[in-house]
C-alpha positions as CSV (number, residue, x, y, z in Angstrom):
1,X,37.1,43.7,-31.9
2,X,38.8,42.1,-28.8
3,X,37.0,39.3,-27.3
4,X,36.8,39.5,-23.3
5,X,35.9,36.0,-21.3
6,X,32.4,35.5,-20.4
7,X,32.4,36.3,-16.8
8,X,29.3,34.9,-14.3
9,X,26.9,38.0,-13.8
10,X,25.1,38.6,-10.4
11,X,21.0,38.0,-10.7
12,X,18.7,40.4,-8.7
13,X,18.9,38.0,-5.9
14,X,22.8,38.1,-5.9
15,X,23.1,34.5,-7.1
16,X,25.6,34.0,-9.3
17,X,24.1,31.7,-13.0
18,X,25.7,29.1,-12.0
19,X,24.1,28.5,-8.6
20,X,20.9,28.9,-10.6
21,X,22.0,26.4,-12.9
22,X,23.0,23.8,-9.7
23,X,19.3,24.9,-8.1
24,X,17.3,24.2,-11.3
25,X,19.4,20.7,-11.7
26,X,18.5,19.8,-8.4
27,X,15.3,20.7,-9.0
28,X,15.2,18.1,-11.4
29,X,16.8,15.4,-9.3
30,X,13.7,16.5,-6.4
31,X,11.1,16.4,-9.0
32,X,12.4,12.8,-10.5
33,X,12.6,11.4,-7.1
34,X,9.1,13.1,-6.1
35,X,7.5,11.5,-8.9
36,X,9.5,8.0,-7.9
37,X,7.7,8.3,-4.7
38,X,4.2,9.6,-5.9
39,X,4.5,5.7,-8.4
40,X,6.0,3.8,-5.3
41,X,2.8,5.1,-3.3
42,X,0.3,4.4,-5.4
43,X,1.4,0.9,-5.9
44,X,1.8,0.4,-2.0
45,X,-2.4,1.4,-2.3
46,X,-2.7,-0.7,-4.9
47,X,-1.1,-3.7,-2.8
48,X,-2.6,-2.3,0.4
49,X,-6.3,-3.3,-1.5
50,X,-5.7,-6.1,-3.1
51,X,-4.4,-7.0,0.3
52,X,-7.9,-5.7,1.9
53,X,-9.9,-7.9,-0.7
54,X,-8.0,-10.6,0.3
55,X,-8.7,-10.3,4.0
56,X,-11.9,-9.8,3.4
57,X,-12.3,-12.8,1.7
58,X,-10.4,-15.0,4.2
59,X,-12.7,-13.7,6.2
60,X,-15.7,-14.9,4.3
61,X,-14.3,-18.0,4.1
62,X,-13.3,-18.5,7.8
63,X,-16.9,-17.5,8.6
64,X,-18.6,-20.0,6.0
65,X,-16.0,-22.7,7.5
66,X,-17.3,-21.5,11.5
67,X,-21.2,-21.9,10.1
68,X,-20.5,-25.8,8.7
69,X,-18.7,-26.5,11.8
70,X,-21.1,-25.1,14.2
71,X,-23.9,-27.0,11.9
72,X,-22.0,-30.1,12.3
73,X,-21.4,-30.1,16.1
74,X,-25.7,-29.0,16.6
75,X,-26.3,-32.4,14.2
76,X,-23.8,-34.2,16.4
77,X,-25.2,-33.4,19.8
78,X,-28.4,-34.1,18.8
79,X,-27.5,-37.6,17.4
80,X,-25.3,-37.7,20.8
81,X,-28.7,-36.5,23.0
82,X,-31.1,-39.3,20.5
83,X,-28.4,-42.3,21.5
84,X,-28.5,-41.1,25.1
85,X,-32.2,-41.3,25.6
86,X,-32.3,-44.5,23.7
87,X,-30.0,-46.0,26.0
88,X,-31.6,-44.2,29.0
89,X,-35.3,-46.0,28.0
């Protein structure tokens, strides 16, 4: 029996195997990136929260800071208004 090459066939579509072959190997190239995208996103919303908390509690912290200073400066006018009229009498 006489052996004849394998020769590339034509597909319904009229691609030959090969580009089949190249399509589903770049498929796999698109898929591996997709999902090296799909991780590099979630960890940018994972940063982008922890990054919220921490605004959030700068925040709280700048506003607890703005309360004691405000508290301070009331007490020290008043002490400031107190020596005024003591000197004014």
């Amino acid at each position: 029996m006489e052996q004849r090459p394998i020769q590339e066939s034509n597909t319904p579509s009229g691609d030959s195997i090969t580009n089949h072959q190249q399509v589903i190997g770049y498929m796999g190239v698109l898929i591996n990136q997709n999902n090296a995208l799909r991780q590099q996103n979630s960890n940018l919303f994972e940063e982008l929260d922890r990054l919220r908390l921490e605004i959030v509690q700068q925040q709280t912290n700048y506003d607890k800071l703005l309360q004691k200073t405000l508290c301070n400066l009331a007490t020290t006018n008043d002490k400031l208004k107190n020596q005024l009229n003591d000197c004014q009498q």
